[in-house]
DOGUBA-70043 format. One line per 3 residues: number of its first residue (from 1); for each residue x, y, z of N, C-alpha, C. Coordinates in pm, 1 decimal, always signed. Example, Ala and Ser with C-alpha at 12.3 -4.5 7.8 and 13.67 -1.06 7.14 Angstrom:
# DOGUBA-70043
1> +1319.0 -569.0 +780.0 +1230.0 -450.0 +780.0 +1320.0 -330.0 +780.0 | +1285.0 -225.0 +708.0 +1367.0 -106.0 +714.0 +1290.0 +3.0 +787.0
END
This chain:
# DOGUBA-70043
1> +8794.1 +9845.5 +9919.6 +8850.5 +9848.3 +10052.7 +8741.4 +9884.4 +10150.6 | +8655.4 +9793.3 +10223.8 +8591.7 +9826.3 +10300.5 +8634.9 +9765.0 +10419.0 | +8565.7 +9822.9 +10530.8 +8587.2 +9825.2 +10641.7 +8584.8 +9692.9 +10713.9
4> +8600.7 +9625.1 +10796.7 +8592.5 +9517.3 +10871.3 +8454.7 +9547.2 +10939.2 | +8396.9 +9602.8 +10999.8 +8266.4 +9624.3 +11053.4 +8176.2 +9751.9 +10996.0 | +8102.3 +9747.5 +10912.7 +8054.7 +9884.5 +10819.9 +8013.4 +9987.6 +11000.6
7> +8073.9 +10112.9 +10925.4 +8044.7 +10227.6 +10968.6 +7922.6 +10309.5 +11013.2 | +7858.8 +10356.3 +11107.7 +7765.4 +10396.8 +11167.8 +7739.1 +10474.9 +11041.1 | +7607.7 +10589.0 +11049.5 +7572.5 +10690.7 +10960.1 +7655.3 +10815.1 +10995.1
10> +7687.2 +10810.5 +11149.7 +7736.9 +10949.2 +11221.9 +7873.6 +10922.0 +11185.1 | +7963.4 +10818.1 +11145.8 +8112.1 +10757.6 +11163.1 +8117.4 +10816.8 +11043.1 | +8292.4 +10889.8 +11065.2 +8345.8 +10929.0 +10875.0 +8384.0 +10781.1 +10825.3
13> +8390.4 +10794.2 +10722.5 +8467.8 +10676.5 +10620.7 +8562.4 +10617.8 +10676.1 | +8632.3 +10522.8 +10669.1 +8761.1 +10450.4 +10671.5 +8813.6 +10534.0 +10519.6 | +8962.8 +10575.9 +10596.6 +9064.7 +10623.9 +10531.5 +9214.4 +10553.3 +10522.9
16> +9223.1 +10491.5 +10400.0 +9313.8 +10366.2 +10405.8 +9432.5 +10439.2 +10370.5 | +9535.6 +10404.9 +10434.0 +9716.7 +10417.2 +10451.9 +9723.4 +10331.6 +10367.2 | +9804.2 +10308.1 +10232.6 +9873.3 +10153.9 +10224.3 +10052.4 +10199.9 +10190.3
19> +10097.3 +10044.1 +10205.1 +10218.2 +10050.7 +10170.4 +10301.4 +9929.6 +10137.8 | +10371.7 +9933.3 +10037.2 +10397.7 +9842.6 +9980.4 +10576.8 +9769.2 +9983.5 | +10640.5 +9699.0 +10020.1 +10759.2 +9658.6 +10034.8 +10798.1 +9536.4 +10105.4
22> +10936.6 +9477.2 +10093.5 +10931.5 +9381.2 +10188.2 +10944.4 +9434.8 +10312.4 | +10936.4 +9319.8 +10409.2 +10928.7 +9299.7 +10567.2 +11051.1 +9298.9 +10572.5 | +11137.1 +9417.1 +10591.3 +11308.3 +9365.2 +10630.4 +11323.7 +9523.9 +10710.6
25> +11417.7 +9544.4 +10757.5 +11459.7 +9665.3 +10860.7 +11473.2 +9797.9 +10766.7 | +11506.8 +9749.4 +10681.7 +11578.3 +9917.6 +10604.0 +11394.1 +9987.0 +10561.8 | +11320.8 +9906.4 +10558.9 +11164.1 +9955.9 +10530.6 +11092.4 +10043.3 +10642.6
28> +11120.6 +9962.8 +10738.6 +11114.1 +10020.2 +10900.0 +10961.9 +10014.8 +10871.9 | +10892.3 +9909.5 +10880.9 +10751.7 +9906.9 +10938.2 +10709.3 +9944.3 +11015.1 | +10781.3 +9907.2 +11135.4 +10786.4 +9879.6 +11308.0 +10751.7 +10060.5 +11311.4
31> +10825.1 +10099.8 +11260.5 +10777.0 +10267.2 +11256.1 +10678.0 +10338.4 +11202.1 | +10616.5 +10290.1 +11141.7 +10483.8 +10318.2 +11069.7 +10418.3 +10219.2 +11113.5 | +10398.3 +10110.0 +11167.7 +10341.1 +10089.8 +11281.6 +10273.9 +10135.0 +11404.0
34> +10392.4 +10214.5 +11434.8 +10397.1 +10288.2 +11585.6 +10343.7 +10436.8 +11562.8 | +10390.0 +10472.4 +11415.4 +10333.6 +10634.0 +11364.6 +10193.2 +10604.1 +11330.0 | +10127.2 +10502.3 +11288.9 +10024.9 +10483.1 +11304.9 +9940.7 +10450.2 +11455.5
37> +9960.7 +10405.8 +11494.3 +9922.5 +10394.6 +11649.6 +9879.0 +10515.9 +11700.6 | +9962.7 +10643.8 +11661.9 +9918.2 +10785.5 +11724.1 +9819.8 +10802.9 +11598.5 | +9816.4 +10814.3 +11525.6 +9732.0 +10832.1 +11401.7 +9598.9 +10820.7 +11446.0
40> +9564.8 +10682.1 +11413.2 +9412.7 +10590.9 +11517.2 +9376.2 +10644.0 +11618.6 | +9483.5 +10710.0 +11743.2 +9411.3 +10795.4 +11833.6 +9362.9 +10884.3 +11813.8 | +9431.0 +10933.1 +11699.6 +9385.1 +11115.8 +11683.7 +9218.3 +11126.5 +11571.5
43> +9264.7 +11013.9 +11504.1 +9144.0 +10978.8 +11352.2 +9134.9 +10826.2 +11351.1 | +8979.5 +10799.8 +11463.8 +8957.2 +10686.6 +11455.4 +8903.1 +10586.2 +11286.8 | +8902.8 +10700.5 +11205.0 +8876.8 +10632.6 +11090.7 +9048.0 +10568.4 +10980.8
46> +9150.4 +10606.9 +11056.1 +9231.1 +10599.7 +10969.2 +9246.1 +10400.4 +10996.8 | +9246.7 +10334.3 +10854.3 +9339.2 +10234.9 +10864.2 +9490.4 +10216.5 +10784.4 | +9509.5 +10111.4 +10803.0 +9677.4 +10076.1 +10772.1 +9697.4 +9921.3 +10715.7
49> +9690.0 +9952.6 +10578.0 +9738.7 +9796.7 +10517.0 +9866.9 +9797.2 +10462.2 | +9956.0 +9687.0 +10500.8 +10112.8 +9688.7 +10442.6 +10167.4 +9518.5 +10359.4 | +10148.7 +9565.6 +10241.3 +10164.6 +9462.7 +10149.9 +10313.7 +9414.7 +10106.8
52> +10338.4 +9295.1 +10155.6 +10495.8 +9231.3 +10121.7 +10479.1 +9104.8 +10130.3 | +10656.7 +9083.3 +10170.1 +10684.5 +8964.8 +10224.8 +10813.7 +8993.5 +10289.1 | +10834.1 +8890.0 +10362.0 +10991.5 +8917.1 +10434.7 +11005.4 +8842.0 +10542.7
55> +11096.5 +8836.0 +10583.4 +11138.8 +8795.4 +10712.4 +11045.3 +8809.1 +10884.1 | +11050.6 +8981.1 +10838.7 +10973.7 +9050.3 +10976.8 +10845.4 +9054.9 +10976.2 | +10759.9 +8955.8 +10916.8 +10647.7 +8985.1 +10894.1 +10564.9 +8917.0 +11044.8
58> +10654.4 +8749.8 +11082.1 +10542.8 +8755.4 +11247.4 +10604.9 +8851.6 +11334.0 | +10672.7 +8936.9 +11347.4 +10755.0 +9034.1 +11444.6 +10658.4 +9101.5 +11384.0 | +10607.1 +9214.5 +11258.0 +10534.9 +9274.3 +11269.6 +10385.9 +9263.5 +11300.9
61> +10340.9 +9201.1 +11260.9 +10211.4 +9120.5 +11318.9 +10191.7 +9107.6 +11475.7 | +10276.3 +9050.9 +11556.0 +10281.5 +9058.6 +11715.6 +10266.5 +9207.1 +11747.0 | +10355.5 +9341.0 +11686.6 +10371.0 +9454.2 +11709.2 +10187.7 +9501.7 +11741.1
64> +10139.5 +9459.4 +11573.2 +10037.6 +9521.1 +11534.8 +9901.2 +9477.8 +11704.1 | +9925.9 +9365.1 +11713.9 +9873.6 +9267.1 +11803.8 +9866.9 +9359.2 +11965.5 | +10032.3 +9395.5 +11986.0 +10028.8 +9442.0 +12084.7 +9999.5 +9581.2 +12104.8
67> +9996.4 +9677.2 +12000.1 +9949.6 +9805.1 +12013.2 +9814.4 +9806.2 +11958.1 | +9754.0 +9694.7 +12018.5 +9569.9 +9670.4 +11976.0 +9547.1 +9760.5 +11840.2 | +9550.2 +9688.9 +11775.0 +9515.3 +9747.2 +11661.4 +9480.7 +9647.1 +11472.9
70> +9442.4 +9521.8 +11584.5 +9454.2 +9421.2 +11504.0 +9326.8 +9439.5 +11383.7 | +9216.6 +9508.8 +11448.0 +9096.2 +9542.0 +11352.8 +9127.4 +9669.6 +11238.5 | +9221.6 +9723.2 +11264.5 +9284.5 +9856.2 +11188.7 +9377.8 +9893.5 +11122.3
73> +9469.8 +9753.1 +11113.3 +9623.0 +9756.3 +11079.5 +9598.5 +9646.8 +11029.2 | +9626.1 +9594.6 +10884.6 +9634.5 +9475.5 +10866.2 +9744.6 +9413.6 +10746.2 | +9803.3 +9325.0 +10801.0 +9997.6 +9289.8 +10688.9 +9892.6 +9129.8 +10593.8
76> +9917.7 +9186.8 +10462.7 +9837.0 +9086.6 +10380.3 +9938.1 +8987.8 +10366.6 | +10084.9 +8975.8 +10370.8 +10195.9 +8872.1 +10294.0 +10160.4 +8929.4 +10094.0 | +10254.6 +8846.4 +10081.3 +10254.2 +8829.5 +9913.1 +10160.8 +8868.2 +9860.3
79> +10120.6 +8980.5 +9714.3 +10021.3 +8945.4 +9696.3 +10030.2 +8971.7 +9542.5 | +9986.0 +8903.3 +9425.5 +10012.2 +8905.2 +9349.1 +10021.8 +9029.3 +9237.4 | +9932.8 +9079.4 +9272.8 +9887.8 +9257.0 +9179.4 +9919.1 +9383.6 +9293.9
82> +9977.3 +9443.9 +9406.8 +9974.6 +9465.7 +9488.5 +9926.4 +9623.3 +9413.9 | +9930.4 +9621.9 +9273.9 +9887.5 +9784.8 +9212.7 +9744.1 +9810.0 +9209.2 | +9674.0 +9673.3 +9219.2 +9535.6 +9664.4 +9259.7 +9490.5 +9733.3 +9365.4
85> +9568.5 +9678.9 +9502.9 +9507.2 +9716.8 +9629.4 +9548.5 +9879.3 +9654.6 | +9695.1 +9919.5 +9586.0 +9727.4 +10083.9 +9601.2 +9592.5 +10134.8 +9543.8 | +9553.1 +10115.9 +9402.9 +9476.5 +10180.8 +9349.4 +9330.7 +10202.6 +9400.0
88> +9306.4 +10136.0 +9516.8 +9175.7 +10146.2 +9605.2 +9180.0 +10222.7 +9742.1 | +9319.6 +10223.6 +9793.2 +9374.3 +10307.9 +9874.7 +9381.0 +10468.6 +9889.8 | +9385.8 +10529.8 +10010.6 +9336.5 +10670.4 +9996.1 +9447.6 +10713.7 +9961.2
91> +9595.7 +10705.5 +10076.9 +9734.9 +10764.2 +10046.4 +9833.1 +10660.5 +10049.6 | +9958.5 +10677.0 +9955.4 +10064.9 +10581.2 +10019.4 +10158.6 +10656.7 +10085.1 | +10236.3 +10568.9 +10195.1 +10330.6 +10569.4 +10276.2 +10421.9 +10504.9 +10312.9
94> +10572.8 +10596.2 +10287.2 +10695.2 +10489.6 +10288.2 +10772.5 +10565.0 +10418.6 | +10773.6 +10424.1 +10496.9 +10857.8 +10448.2 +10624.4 +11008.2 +10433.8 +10579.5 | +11079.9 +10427.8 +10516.2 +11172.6 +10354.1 +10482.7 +11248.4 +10429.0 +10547.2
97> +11395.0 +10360.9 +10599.0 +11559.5 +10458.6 +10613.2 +11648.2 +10483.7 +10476.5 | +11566.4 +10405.4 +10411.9 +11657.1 +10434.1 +10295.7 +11601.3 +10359.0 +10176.2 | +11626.4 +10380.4 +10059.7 +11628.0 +10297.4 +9872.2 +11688.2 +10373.7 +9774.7
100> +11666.4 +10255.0 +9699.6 +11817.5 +10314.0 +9601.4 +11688.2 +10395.1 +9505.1 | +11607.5 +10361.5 +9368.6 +11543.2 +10404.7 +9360.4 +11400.6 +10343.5 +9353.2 | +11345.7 +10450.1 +9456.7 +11134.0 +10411.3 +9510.2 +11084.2 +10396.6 +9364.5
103> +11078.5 +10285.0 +9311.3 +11012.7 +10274.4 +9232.2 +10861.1 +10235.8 +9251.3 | +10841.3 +10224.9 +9362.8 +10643.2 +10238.0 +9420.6 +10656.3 +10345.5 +9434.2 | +10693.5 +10470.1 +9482.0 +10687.3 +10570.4 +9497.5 +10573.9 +10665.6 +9343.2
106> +10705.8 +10597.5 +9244.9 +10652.5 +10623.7 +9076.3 +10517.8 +10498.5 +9069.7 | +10519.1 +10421.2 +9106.8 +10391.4 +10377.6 +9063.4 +10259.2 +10403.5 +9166.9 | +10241.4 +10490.9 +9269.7 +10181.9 +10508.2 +9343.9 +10165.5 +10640.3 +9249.8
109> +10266.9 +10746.0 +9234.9 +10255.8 +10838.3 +9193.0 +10150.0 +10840.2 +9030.4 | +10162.5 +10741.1 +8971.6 +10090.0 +10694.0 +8843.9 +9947.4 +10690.1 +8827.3 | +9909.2 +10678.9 +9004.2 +9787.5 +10613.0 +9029.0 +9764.8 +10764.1 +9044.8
112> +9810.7 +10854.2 +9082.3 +9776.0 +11007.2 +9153.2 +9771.5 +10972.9 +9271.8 | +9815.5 +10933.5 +9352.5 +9793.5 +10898.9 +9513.5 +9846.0 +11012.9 +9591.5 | +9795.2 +11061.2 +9691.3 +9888.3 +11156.3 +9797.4 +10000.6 +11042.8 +9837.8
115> +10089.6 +11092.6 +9850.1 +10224.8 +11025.5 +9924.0 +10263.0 +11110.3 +10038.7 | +10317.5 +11032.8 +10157.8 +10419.9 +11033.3 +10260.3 +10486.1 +10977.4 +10299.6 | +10609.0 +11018.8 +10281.8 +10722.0 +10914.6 +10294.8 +10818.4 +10996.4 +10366.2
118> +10848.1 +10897.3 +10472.1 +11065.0 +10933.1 +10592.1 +11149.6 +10995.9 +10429.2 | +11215.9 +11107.2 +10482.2 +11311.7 +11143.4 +10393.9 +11440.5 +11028.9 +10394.2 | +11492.6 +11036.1 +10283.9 +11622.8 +10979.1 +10281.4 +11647.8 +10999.5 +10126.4
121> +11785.8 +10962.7 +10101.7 +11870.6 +11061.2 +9980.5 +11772.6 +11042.1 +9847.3 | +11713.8 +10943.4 +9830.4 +11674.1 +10947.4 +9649.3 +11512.6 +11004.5 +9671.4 | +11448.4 +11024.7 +9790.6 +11310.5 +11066.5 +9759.3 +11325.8 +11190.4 +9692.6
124> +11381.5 +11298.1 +9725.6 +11395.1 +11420.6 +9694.6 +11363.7 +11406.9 +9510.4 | +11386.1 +11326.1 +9450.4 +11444.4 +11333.6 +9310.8 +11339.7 +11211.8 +9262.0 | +11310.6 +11171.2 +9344.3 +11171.9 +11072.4 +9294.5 +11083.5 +11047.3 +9184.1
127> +11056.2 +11200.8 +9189.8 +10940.8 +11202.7 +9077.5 +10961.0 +11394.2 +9037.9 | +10978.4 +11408.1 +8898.5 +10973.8 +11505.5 +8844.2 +10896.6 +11640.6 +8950.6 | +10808.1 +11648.0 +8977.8 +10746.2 +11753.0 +9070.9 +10713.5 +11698.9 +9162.1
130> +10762.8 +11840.4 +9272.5 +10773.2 +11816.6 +9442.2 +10656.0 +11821.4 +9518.2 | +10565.8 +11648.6 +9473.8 +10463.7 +11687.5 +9550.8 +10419.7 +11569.8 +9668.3 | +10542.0 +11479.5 +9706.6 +10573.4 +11423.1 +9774.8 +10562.8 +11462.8 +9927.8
133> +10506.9 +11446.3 +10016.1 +10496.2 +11516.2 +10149.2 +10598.2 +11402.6 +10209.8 | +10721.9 +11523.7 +10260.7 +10849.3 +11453.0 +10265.9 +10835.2 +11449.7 +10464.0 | +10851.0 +11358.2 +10576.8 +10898.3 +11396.7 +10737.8 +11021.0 +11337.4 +10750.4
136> +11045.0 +11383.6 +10829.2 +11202.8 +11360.6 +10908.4 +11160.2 +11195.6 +10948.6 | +11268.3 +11089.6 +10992.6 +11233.5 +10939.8 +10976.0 +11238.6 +10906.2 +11149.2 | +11136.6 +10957.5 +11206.1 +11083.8 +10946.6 +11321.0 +10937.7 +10919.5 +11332.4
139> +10881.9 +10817.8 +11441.4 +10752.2 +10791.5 +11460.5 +10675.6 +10895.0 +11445.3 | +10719.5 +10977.1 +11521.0 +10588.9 +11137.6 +11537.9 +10600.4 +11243.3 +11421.9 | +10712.9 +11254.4 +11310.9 +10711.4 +11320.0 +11240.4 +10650.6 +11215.1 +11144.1
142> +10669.6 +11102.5 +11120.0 +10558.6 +11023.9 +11009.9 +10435.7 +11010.0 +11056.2 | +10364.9 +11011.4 +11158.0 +10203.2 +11029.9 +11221.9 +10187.8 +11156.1 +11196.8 | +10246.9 +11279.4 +11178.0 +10280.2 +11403.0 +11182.5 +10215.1 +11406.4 +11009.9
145> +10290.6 +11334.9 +10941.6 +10264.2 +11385.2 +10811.1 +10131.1 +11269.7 +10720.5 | +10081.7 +11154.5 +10813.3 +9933.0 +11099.5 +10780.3 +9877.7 +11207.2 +10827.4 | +9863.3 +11214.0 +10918.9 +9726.8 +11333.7 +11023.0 +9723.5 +11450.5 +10891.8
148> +9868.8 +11476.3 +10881.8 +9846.6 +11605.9 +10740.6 +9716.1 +11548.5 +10580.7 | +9736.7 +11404.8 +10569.0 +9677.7 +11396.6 +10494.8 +9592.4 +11370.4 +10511.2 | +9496.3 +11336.2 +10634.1 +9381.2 +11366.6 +10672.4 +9318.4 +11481.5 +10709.2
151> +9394.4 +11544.8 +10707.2 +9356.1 +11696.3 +10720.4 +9324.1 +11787.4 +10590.5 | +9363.3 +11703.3 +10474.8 +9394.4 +11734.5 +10304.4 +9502.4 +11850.6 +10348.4 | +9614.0 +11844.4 +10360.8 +9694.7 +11931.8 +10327.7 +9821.7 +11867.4 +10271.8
154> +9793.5 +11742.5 +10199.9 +9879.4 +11628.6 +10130.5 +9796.0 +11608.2 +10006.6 | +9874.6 +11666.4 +9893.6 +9821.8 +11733.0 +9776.3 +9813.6 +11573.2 +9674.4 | +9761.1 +11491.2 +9572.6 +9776.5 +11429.4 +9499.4 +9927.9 +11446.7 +9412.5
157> +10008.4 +11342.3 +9389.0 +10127.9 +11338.2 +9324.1 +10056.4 +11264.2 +9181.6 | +10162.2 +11306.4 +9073.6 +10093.2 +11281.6 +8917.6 +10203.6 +11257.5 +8890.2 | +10211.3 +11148.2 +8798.0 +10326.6 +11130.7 +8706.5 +10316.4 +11117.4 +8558.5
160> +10345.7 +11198.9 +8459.2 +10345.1 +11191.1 +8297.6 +10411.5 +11075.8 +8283.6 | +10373.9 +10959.0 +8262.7 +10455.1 +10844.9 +8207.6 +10529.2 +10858.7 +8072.3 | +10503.7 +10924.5 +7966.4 +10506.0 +10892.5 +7834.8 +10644.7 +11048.3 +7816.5
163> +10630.7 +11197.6 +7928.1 +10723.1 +11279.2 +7942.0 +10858.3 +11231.7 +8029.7 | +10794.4 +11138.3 +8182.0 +10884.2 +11084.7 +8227.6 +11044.3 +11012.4 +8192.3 | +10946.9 +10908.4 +8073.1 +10997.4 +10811.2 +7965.6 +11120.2 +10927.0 +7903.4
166> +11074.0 +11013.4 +7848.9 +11128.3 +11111.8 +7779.2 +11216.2 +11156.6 +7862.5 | +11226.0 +11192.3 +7934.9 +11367.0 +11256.0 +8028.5 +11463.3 +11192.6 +8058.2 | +11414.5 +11077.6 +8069.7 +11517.6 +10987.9 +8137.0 +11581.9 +10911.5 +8005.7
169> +11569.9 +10922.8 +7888.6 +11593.9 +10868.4 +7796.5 +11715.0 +10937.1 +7790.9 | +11640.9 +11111.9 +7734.1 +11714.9 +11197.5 +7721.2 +11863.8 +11225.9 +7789.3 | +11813.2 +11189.3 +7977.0 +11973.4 +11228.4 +8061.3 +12022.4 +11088.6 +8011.9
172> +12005.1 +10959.9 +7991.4 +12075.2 +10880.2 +7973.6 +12192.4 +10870.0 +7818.4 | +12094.1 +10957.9 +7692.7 +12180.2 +10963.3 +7616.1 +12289.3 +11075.2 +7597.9 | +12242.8 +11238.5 +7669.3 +12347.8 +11318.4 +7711.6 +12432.0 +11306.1 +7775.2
175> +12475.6 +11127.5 +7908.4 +12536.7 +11102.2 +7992.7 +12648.9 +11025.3 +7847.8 | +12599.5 +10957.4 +7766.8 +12650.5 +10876.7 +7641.3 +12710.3 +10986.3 +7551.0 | +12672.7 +11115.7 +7557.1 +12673.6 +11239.8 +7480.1 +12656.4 +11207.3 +7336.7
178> +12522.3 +11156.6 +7341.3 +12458.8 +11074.6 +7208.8 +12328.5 +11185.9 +7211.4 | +12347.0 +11230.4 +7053.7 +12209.7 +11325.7 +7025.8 +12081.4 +11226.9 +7082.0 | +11949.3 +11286.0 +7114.5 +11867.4 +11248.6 +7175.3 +11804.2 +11170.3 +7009.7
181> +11816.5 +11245.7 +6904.2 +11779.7 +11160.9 +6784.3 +11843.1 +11022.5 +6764.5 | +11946.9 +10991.5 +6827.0 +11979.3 +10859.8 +6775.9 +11930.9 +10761.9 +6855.5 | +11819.0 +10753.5 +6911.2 +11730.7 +10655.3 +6961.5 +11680.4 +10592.8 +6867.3
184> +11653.7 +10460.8 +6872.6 +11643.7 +10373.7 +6781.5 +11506.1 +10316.7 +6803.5 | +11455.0 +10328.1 +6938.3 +11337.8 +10255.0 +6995.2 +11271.3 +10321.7 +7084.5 | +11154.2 +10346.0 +7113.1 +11118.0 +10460.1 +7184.4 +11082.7 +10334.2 +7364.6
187> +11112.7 +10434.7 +7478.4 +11169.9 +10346.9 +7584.0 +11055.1 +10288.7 +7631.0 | +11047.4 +10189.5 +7719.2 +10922.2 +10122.2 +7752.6 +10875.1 +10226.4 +7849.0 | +10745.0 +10208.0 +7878.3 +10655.7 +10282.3 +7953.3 +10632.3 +10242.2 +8068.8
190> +10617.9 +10363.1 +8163.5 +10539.6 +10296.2 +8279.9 +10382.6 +10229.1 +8284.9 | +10321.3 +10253.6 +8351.7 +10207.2 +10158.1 +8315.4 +10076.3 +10293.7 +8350.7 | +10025.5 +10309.8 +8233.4 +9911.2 +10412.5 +8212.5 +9882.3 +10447.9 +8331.7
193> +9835.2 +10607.3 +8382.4 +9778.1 +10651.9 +8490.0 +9676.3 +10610.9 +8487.9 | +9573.3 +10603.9 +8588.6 +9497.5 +10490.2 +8603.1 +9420.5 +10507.4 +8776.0 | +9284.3 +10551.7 +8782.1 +9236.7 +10538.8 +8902.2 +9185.3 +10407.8 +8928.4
196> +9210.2 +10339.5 +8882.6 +9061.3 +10183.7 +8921.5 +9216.9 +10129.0 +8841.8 | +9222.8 +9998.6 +8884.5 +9327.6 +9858.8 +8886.8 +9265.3 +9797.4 +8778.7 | +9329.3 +9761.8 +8651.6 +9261.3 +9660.6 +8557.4 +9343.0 +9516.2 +8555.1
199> +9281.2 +9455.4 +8467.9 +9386.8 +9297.2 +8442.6 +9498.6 +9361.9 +8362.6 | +9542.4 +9430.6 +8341.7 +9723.6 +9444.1 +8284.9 +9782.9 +9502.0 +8346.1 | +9732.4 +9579.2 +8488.0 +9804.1 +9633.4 +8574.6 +9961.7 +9595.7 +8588.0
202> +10072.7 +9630.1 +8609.4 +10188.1 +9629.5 +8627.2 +10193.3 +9567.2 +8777.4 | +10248.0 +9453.1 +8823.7 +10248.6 +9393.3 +8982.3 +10376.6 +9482.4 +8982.9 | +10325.7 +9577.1 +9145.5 +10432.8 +9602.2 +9215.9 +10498.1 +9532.8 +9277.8
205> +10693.9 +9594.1 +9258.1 +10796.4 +9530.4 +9299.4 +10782.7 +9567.7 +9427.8 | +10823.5 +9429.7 +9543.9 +10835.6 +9458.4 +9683.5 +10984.2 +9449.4 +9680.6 | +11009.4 +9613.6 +9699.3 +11147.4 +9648.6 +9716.7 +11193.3 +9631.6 +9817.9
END
């Protein structure tokens, strides 16, 4: 992930936002858009890449256009490995109003990524430990909580794939009130933690 114009010696790094989902309303781009916009003023090094597809994608693009920010913000469309481009990324960020369950959330979390994400009902429960940097689902409280992670006070999120696996096995067969021994097959895995993107990477779902 480098920069569109390399960086002076005196300039910090480019610090990449990404985020991953379709272009539809319940994602609320347009708001992490705009929470980015204050962002860029405050930390001219921050950028913003948002990987999908959807509907709203020339509506977001014009947005990006009109809050000048076309060198700093950039919407790729479709892209085939999108666990590639997280895994080169500094933090992820979900504007969303809502999902049933963030399953980028867990695969961002896989990668160790800092996360920030708009609260709404299933983040809370996301990922085994609370290390999710949760804002209220407003422009200035999501610019509120990038600036935090440029500031490092947005801690890396980790996910045990192989304990994960294990829990959820577990509540699913106590919901069956089936001993946890009568598993027959041990459950599929998420896809190895992993700093650098390889060829078996898992393509993220644009939820």
């Amino acid at each position: 992930m480098r920069d569109l114009v390399a960086p002076t010696s005196t300039a910090p790094a480019p610090k990449w936002f990404v985020t991953v989902g379709r272009y539809t309303n319940e994602k609320n781009h347009e708001r992490l858009i705009t929470a980015f916009a204050s962002v860029h003023r405050r930390h001219p090094e921050a950028r913003l890449l948002i990987v999908g597809h959807g509907p709203l994608q020339e509506s977001l693009a014009r947005l990006i256009v009109r809050l000048g920010l076309v060198t700093v913000a950039h919407i790729t469309g479709a892209l085939s490995n999108p666990f590639s481009v997280m895994s080169r990324a500094d933090c992820f960020v979900l504007s969303s109003d809502y999902e049933g369950q963030p399953m980028v959330l867990l695969e961002a979390s896989v990668l160790d990524m800092p996360i920030v994400s708009t609260r709404f009902a299933t983040v809370e429960d996301a990922l085994p430990e609370d290390t999710i940097h949760i804002v209220e689902q407003d422009a200035e409280a999501l610019a509120e909580g990038m600036i935090a992670f440029l500031d490092g006070r947005v801690e890396r999120s980790h996910l045990d794939s192989t304990a994960y696996n294990e829990r959820a096995v577990a509540s699913f067969l106590e919901a069956l009130r089936l001993p946890v021994a009568a598993r027959s097959t041990p459950a599929p895995a998420l896809a190895p933690a992993t700093a650098t993107a390889t060829a078996t990477a898992p393509t993220v779902r644009a939820l």
